[in-house]
FILUM-241646 format. One record per residue (C-alpha): residue in one letter; x, y, z; residue number from 1; chain. Coordinates in nm, 3 decimals, m for minus. Layout:
<gutis>
> a,X,Y,Z,NUM,A $
...
</gutis>
This chain:
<gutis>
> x,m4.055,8.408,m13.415,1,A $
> x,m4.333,8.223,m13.269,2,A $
> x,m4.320,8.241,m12.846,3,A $
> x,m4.517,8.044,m12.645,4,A $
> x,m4.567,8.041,m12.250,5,A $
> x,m4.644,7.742,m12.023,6,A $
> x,m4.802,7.864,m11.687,7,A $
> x,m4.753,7.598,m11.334,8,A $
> x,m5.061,7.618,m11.127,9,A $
> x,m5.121,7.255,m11.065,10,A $
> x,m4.987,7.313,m10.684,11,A $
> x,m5.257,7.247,m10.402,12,A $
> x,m5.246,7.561,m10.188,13,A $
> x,m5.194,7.422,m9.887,14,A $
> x,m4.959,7.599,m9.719,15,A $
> x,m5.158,7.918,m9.819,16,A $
> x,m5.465,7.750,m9.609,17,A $
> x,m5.678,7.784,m9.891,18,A $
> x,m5.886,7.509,m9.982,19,A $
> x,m5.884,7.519,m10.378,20,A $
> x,m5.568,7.513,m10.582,21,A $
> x,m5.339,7.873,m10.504,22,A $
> x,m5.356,8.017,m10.847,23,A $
> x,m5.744,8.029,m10.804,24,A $
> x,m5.720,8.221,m10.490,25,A $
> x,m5.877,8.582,m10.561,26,A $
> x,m5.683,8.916,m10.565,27,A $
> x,m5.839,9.239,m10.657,28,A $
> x,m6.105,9.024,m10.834,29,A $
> x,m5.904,8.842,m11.042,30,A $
> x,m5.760,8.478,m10.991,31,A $
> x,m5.364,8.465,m10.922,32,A $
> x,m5.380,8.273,m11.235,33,A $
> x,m5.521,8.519,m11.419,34,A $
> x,m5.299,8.831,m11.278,35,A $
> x,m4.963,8.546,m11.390,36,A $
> x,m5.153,8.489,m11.742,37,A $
> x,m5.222,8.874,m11.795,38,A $
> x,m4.862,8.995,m11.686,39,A $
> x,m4.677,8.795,m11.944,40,A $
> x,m4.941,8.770,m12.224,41,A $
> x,m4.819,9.041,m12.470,42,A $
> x,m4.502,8.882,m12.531,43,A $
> x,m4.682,8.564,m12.613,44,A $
> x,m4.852,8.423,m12.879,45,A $
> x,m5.016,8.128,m12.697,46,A $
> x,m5.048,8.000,m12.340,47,A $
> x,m5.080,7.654,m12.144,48,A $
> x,m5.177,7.673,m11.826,49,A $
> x,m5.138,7.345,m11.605,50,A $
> x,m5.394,7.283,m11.329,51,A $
> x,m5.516,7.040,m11.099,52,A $
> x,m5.739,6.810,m11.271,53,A $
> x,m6.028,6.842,m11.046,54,A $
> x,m6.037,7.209,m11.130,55,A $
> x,m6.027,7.266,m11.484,56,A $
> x,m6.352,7.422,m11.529,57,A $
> x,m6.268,7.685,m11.277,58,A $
> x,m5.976,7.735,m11.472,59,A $
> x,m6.083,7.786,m11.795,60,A $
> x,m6.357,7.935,m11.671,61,A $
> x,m6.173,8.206,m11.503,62,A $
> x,m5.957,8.288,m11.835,63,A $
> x,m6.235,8.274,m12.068,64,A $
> x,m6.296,8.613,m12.227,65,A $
> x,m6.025,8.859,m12.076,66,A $
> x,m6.021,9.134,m12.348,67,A $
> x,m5.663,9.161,m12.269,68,A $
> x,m5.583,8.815,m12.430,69,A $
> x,m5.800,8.906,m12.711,70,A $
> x,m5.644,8.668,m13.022,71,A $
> x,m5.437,8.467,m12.800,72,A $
> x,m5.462,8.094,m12.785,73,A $
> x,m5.516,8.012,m12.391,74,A $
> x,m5.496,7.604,m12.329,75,A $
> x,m5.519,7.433,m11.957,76,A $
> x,m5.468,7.114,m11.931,77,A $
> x,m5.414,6.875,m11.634,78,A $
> x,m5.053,6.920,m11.492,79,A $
> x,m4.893,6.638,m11.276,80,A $
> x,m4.792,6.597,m10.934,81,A $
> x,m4.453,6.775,m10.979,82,A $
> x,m4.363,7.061,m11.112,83,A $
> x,m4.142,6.882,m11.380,84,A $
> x,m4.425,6.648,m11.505,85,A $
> x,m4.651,6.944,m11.539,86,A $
> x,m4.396,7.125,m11.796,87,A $
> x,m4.364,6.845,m11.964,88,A $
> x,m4.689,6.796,m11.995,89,A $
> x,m4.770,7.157,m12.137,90,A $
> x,m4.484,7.077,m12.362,91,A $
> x,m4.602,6.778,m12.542,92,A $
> x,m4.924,7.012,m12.623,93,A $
> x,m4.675,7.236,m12.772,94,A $
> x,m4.424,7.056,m12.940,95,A $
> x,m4.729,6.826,m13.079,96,A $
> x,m4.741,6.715,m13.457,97,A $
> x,m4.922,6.938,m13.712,98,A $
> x,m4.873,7.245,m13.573,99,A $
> x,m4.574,7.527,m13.533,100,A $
> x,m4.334,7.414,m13.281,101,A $
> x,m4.233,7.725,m13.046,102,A $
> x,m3.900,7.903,m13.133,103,A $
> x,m3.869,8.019,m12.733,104,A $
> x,m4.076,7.908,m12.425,105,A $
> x,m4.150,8.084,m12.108,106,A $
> x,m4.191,7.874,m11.807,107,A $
> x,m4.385,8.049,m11.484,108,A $
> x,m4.504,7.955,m11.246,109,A $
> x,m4.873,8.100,m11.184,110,A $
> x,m4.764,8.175,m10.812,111,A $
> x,m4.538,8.458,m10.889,112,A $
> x,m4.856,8.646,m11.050,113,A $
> x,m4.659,8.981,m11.066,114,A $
> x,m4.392,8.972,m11.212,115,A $
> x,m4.335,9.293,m11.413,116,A $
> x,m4.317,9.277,m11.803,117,A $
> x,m3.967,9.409,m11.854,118,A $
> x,m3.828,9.153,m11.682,119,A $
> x,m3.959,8.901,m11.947,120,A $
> x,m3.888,9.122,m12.198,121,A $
> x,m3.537,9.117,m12.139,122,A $
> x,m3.499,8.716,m12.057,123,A $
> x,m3.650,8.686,m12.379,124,A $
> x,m3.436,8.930,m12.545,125,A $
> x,m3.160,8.746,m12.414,126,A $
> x,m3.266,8.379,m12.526,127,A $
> x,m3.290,8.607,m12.856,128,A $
> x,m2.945,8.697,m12.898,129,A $
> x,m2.839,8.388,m12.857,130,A $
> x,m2.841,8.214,m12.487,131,A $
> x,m3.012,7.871,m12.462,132,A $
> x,m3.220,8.010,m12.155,133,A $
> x,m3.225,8.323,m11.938,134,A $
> x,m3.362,8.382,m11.564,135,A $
> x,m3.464,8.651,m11.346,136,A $
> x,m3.228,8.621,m11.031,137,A $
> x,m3.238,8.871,m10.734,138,A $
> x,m3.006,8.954,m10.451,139,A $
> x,m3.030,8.758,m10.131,140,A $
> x,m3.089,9.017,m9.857,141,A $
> x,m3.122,8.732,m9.534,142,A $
> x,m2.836,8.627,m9.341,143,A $
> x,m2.773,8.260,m9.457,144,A $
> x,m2.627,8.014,m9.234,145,A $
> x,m2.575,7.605,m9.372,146,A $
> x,m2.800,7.377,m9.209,147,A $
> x,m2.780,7.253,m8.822,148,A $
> x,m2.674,6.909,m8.728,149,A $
> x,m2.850,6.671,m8.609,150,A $
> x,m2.768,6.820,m8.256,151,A $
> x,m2.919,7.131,m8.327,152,A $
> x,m2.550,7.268,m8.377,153,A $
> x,m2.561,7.603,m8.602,154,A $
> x,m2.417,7.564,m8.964,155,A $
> x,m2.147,7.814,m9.112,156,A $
> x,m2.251,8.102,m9.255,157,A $
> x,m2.292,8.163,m9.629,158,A $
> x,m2.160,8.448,m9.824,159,A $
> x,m2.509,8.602,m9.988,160,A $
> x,m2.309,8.807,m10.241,161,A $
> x,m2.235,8.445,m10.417,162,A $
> x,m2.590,8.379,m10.417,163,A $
> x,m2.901,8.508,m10.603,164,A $
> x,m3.243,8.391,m10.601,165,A $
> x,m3.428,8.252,m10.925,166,A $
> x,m3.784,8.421,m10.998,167,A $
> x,m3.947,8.326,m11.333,168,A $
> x,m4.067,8.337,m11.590,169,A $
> x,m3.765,8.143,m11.734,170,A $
> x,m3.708,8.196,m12.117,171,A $
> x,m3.548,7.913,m12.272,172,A $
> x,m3.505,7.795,m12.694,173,A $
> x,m3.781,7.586,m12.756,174,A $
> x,m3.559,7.334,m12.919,175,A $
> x,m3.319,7.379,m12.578,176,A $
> x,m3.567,7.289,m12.333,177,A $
> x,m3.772,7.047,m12.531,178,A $
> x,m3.436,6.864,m12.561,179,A $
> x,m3.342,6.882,m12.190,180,A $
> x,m3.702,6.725,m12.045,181,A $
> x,m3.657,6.431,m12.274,182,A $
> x,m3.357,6.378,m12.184,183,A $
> x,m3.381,6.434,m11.818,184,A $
> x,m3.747,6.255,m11.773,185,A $
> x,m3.648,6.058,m11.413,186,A $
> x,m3.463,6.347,m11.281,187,A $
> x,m3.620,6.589,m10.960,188,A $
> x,m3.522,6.905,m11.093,189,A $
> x,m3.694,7.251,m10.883,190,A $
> x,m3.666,7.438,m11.208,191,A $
> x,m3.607,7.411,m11.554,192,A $
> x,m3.262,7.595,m11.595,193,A $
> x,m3.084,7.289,m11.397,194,A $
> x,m3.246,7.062,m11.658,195,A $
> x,m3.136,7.263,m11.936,196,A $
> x,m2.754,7.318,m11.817,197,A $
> x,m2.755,6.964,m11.734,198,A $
> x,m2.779,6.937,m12.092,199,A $
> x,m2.518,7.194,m12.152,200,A $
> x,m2.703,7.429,m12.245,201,A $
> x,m2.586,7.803,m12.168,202,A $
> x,m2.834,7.949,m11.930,203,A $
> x,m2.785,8.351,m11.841,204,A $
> x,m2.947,8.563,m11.600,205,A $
> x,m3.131,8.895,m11.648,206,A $
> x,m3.214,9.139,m11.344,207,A $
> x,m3.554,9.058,m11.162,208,A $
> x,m3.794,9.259,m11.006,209,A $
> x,m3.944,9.299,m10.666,210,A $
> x,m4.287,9.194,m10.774,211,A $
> x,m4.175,8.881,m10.869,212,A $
> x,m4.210,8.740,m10.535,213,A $
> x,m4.393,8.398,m10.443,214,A $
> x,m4.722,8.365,m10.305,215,A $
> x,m4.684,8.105,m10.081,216,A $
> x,m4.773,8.166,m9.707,217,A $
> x,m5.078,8.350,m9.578,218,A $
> x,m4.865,8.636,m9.518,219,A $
> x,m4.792,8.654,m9.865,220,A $
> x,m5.153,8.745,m9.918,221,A $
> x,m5.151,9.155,m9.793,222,A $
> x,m4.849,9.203,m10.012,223,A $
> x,m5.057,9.031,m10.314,224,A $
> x,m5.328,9.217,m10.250,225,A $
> x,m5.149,9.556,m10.200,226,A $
> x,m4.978,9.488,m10.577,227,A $
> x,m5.296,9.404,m10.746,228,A $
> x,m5.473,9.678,m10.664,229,A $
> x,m5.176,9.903,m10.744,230,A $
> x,m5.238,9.739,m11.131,231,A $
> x,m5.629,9.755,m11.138,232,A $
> x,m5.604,10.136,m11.043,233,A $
> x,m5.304,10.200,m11.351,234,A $
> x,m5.554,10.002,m11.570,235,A $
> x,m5.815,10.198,m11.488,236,A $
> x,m5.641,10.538,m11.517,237,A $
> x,m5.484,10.406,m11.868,238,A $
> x,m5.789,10.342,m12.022,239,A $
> x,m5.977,10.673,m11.867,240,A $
> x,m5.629,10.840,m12.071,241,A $
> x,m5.701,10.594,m12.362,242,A $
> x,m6.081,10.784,m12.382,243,A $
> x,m5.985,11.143,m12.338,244,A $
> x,m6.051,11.340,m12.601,245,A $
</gutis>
């Protein structure tokens, strides 16, 4: 089964402050693209990564020669100004003529560098046994209230137990989802589930993971940080284990 893995980091960084694209923003010494590319790469067999046009050399320059993705194929190509163009994008590299089509896709979104590898594991697992896509969802832990009028009046609360929040990656048939952004090409989706159930497909959820947050506000940043070097220092003690005698 051939699994393939489209990566968002076309987005602009603004609201981070930064002024380069987000997923080049350093952590640890790696990229955020990179740490999103590394996390997901041994379940896949190849990778597109969508990024701004004006920085594809920094791109490819920053995931050229990782030993970790060591006989993986590793594309970037320009994404668009949504979200939604840029998958599609990645997915007419994949679903091109002359070459394997993918038998499942991850979608994820570069920002979300951390997410931890069992939780893609077990969306893909799930896609495996038989859903058209699966999705990491968490619990909502904030108070939610519905939005205030136009008079400032408070909206009625929300019951959070109904609610979950979406992380990625999203695992989805390749057939499913190819089939869903054809079909769906003029619509403003946020993710690629809604696209894929508005094409009735059966879309499941699997547990997520605390390190699957977003970074998207500078006070994202010390929790980013904190996480990555949490993973440099378990590489480095794994591979000082890996050289023991």
């Amino acid at each position: 089964m051939r699994i393939a893995a489209v990566v968002t980091a076309a987005g602009s960084g603004s609201r981070l402050g930064a002024e380069f694209p987000k997923a080049l923003v350093p952590l640890a010494g790696r990229e955020l693209v990179v740490w999103a590319v590394l996390r997901i790469a041994d379940a896949c067999d190849e990778v597109v990564v969508t990024a701004p046009t004006s920085h594809l050399a920094e791109f490819e320059d920053a995931l050229r020669g990782l030993p970790a993705l060591d006989g993986k194929r590793i594309r970037v190509i320009s994404g668009g100004a949504e979200r939604q163009q840029s998958v599609s994008a990645a997915l007419d590299v994949l679903f091109a003529e002359g070459q394997p089509a993918p038998d499942v896709v991850l979608v994820h979104d570069a920002a979300r560098g951390f997410q931890d590898p069992s939780v893609t594991r077990a969306a893909i697992a799930a896609v495996q046994d038989g859903a058209d896509g699966a999705i990491p969802v968490v619990p909502v832990v904030d108070t939610l209230v519905e939005s205030p009028s136009c008079a400032g009046t408070l909206g009625q609360s929300v019951d959070r137990d109904q609610l979950r929040a979406v992380q990625t990656p999203q695992v989805f048939a390749g057939a499913a989802l190819r089939a869903a952004h054809l079909a769906h090409a003029d619509a403003s989706a946020t993710d690629d589930a809604q696209l894929v159930r508005a094409s009735g497909g059966r879309v499941v959820a699997v547990a997520g993971h605390e390190w699957g947050f977003k970074v998207t506000l500078p006070s994202d940043l010390p929790l980013a940080e904190h996480v990555a070097q949490v993973l440099l220092s378990a590489e480095s003690q794994n591979a000082l284990e890996r050289q023991a005698p």
